[in-house]
C-alpha positions as CSV (number, residue, x, y, z in Angstrom):
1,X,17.7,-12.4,-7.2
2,X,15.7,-9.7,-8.4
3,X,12.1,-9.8,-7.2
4,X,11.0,-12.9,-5.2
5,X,8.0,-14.1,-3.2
6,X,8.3,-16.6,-0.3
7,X,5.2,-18.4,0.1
8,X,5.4,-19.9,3.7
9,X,1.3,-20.9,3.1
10,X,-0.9,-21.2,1.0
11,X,-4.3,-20.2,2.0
12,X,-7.2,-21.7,0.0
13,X,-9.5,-18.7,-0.4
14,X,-13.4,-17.9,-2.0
15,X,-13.2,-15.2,-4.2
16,X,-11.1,-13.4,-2.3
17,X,-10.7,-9.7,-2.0
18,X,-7.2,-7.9,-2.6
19,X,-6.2,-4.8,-0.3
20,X,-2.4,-3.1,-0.8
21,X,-1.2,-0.1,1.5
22,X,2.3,0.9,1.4
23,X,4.2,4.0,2.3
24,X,3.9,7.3,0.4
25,X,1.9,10.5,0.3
26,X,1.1,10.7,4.3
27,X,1.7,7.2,4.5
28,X,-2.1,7.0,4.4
29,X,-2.1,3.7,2.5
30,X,0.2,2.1,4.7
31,X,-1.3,3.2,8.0
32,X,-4.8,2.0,7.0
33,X,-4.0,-1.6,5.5
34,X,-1.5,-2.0,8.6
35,X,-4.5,-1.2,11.2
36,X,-6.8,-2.8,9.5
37,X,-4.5,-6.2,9.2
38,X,-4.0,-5.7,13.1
39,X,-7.4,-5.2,14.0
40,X,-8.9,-8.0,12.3
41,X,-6.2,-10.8,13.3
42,X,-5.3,-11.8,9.4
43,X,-2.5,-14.4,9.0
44,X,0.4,-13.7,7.5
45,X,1.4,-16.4,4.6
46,X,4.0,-14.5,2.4
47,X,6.6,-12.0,2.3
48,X,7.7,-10.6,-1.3
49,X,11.8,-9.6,-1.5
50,X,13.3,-7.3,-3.6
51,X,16.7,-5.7,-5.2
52,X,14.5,-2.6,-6.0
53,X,14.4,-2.0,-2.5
54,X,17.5,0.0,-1.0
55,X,20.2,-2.2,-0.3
56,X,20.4,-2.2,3.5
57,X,18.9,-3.8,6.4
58,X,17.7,-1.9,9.5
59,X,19.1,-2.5,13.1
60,X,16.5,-2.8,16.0
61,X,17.4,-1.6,19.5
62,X,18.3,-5.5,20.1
63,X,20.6,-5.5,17.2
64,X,18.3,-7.6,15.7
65,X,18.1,-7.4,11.5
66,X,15.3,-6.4,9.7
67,X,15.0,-6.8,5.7
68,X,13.0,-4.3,3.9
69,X,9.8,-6.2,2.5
70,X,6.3,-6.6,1.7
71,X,4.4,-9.0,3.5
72,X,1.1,-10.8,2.6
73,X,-1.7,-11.7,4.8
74,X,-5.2,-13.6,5.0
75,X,-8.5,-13.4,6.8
76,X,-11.5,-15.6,6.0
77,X,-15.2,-14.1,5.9
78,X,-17.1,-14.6,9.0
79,X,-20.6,-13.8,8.3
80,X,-22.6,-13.4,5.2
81,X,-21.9,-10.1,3.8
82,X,-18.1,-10.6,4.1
83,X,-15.2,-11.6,1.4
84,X,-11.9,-13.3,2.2
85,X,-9.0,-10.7,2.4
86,X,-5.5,-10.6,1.6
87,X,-3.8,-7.5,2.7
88,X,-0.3,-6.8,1.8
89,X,1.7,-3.8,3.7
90,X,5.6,-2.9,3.1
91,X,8.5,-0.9,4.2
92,X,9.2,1.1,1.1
93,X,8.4,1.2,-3.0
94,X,11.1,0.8,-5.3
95,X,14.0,3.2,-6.0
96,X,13.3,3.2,-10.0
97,X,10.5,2.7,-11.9
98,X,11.7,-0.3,-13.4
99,X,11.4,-2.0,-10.2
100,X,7.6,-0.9,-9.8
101,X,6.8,-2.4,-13.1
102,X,8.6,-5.8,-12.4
103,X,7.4,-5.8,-8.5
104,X,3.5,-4.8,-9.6
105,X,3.7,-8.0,-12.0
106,X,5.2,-10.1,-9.7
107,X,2.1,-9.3,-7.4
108,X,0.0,-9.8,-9.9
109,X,0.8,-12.8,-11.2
110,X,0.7,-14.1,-7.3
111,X,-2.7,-12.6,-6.7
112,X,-3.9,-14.5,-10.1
113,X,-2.6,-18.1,-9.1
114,X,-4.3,-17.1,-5.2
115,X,-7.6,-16.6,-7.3
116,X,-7.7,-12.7,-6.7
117,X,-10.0,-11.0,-9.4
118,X,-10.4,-7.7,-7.5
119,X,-8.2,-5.3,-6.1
120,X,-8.3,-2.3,-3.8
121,X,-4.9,0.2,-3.6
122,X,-5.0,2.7,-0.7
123,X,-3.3,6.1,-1.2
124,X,-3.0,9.7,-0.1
125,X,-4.1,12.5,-2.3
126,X,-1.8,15.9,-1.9
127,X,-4.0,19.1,-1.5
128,X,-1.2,20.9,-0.1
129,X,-3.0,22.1,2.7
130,X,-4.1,20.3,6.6
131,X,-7.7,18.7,6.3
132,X,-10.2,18.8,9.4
133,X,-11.9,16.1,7.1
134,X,-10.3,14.3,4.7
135,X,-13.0,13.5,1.7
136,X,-11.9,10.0,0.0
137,X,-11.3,10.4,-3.9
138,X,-11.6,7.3,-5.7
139,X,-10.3,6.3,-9.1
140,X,-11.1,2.6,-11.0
141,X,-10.3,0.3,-13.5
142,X,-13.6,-0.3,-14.7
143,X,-16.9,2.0,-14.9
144,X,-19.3,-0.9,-13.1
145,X,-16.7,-0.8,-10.0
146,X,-17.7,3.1,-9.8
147,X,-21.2,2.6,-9.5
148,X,-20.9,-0.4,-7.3
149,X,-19.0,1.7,-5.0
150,X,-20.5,5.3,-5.3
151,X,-22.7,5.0,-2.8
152,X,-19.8,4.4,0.2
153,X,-19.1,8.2,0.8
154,X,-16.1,7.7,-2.4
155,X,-15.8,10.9,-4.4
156,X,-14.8,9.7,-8.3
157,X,-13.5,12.6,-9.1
158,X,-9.9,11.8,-9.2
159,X,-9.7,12.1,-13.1
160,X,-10.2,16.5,-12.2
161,X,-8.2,16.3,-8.8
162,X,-5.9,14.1,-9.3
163,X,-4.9,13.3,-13.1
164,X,-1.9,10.7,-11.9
165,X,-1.6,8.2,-9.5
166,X,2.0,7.6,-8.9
167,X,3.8,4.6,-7.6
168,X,2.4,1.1,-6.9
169,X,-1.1,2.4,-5.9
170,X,-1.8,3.4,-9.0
171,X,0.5,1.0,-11.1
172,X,-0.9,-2.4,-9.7
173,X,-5.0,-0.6,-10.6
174,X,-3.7,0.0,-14.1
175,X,-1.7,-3.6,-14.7
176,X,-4.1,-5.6,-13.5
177,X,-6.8,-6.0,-15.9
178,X,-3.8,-7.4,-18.2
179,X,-4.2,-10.1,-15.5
180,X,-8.3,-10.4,-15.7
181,X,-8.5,-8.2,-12.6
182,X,-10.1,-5.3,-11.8
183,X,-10.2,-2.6,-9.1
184,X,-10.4,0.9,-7.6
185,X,-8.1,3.2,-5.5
186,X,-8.9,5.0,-3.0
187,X,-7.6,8.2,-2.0
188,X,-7.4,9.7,1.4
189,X,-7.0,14.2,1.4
190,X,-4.0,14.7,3.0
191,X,-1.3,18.1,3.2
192,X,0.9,15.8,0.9
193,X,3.9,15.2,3.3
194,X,5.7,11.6,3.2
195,X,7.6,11.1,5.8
196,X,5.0,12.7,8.1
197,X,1.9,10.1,8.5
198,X,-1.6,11.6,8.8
199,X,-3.7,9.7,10.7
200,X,-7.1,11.8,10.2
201,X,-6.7,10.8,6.5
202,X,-6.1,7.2,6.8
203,X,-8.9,7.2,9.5
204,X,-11.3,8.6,6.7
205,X,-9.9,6.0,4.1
206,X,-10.4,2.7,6.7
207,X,-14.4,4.2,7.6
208,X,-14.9,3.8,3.8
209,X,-13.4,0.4,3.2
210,X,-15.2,-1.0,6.7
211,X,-18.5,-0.2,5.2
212,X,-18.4,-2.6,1.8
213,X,-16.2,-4.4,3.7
214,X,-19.3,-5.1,6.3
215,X,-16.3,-4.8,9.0
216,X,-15.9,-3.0,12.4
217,X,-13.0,-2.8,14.2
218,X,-12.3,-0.2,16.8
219,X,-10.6,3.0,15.6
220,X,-9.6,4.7,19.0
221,X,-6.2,2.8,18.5
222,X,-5.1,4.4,15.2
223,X,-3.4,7.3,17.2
224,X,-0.9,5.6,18.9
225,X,-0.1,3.4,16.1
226,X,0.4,5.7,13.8
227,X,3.0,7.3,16.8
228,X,4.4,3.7,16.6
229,X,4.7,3.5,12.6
230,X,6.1,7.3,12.6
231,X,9.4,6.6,14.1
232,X,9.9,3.5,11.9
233,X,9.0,5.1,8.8
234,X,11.5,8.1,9.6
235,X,14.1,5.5,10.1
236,X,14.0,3.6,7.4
237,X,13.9,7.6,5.6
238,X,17.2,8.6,7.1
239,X,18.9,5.3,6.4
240,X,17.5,5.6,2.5
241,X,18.7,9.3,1.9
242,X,22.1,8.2,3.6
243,X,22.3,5.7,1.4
244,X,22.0,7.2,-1.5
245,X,24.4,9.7,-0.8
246,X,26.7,7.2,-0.1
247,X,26.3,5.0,-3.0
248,X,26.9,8.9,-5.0
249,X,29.8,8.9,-3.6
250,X,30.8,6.0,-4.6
251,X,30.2,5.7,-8.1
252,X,27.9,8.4,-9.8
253,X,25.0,6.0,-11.9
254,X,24.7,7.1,-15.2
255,X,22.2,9.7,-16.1
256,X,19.3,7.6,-17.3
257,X,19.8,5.1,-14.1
258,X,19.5,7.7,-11.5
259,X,17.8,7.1,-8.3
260,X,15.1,8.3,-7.5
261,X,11.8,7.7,-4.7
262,X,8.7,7.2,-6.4
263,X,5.7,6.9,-3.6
């Protein structure tokens, strides 16, 4: 087993609208997707495995095991106005950037068969400095998406403030029109820490995607879930940098297959 999705439903879907947040810079991504999944209800239908992922499970206080993953879920429109959602949230990205290749196609080729023909990858931009007010910096796979979306408080100015989008935020926007998709990535401001989420910048990113989403969900929550998600995410960090030091130990990879965290 390399990369493997487990479908446990299949939802039958109009058009629907693709949404990916996953750990990285301030975790803004993940924090943002996982709220907004929470807040609205959405279903969860699939979970997508990996060997890319580091090779241990995590222990809950109950002794209870817990596999890292990405997990897929659905929410039908309610009004006119509205799309169908899937929204997939993870635990990690992959340890080489092999594994982001073969996982972002893996997705895509889901997302294709699921009817998906747009996309929307959540992300934190590093400015190196704490934000009062995080401006969202958006980036797209196609020039009609920009003016579509210009007038949702999005900044496209990521070509001058950002030049690269690393890891599967940016990977997924640039693979998928190979897959007749298109979409746009937005960017939260944030100091540029990972393992310390910043909820003011995920915050910022979720008022943007509520407004073309023609959603509102109540945001006086996002504090204390972003408490919740903080000690997770720094568990699942320890774990990972004891892992690798252990699997050093070990046996030393070879230069060109070194580990390394790309988020």
């Amino acid at each position: 087993m390399v990369t493997q999705i487990i479908e446990f439903e299949r939802p039958k879907l109009k058009d629907p609208l693709f949404i990916q947040g996953l750990p990285g810079i301030g975790n803004v991504g993940r924090i943002a997707a996982g709220y907004l999944t929470e807040e609205i209800g959405a279903k969860k239908f699939a979970e997508l495995i990996s060997s890319h992922f580091m090779p241990f499970v995590l222990l809950h206080e109950t002794s209870e095991t817990h596999l890292l993953k990405y997990e897929f879920f659905y929410w039908r429109a309610k009004k006119r106005g509205q799309r169908d959602l899937i929204i997939m949230v993870g635990d990690m990205q992959s340890i080489t950037p092999e594994g982001h290749y073969e996982i972002a196609e893996e997705i895509l080729k889901y997302l294709k068969g699921i009817g998906v023909k747009e996309i929307i990858t959540l992300g934190g931009l590093n400015v190196g400095e704490i934000i009062i007010a995080p401006k969202v910096i958006g980036a797209s796979s196609d020039l009609e998406l920009i003016k579509k979306y210009k007038g949702y408080g999005i900044e496209f100015v990521a070509g001058t403030r950002a030049g690269t989008i690393v890891g599967a935020a940016g990977l997924l926007l640039g693979l998928a029109k190979y897959h007749g998709m298109r979409g746009i990535c937005l960017l939260g401001e944030t100091v540029g820490l990972p393992i310390i989420p910043d909820p003011r910048s995920a915050e910022a990113v979720l008022k943007v995607l509520l407004k073309f989403l023609d959603l509102k969900i109540d945001l006086s929550k996002l504090k204390k879930r972003v408490e919740e998600m903080e000690k997770f995410i720094k568990k699942v960090e320890d774990v990972q940098k004891r892992a690798l030091v252990q699997m050093a130990r070990v046996k030393p990879p070879p230069e060109e297959e070194k580990l390394t965290y790309i988020g």
